[in-house]
N, C-alpha and C positions, 0 to 999 in steps of 0.2 A: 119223103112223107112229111120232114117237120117243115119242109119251106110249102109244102103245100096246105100244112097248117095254119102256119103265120101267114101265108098269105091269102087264106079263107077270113081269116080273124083279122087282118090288116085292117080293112077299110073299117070298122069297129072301135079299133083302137084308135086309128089316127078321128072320128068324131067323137072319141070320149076326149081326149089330149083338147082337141079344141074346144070342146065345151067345158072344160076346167080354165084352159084358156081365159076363156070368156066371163066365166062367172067369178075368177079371179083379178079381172079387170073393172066388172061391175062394183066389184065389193071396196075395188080401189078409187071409183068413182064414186061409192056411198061414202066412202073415209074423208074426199074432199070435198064434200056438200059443205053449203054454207046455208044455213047451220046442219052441223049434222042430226043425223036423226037414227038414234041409236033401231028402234023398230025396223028401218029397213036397210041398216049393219045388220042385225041381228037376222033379219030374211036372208041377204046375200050370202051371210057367211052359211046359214042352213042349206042355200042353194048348190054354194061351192062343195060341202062335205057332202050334198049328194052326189056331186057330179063325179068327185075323188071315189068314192065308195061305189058306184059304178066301173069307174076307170080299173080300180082294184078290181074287183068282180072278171069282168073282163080277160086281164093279165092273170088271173088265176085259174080261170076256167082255162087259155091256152095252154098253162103251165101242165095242166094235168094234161090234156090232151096229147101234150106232147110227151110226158111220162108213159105214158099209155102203150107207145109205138115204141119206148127204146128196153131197150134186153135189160136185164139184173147188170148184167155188168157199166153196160152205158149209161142206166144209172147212176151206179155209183162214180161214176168219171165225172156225173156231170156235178153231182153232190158233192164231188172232192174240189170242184172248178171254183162253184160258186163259192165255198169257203175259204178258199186261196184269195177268190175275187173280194170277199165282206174280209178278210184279216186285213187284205193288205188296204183299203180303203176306211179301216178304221185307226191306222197307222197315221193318218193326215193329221 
């Protein structure tokens, strides 16, 4: 049930990833303007936080979906995972 989640939601995420992609390159394209022009830095970077706040959107609306289908206990295995997974990645 959750691989047929993500992968209902797959093609979704994989066009938000590119279009942060994208407007992550644009904004790097406004950064080397000659001259720059702070107005459309200031568009880009508005562009990119939408596309990120999207992307987020997105990854959290799965997130729940996929809470939705697992038992009290699976939950907490998975809650127990991800905090093993954020300790040990904040150890860097």
């Amino acid at each position: 049930r959750i691989d047929e989640i993500r992968k209902a939601d797959g093609e979704a995420h994989k066009a938000a990833r590119s279009n942060v992609a994208a407007k992550r390159r644009s904004l790097e394209e406004a950064m080397a303007a000659e001259p720059v022009s702070q107005s459309t830095v200031d568009s880009m970077i508005l562009e990119l936080s939408a596309a990120q706040t999207e992307m987020m959107r997105l990854s959290t609306g799965t997130r729940m979906k996929v809470m939705q289908v697992l038992t009290p206990e699976q939950r907490t295995k998975l809650k127990e995972a991800r905090s093993a997974h954020k300790g040990g990645h904040h150890k860097r």
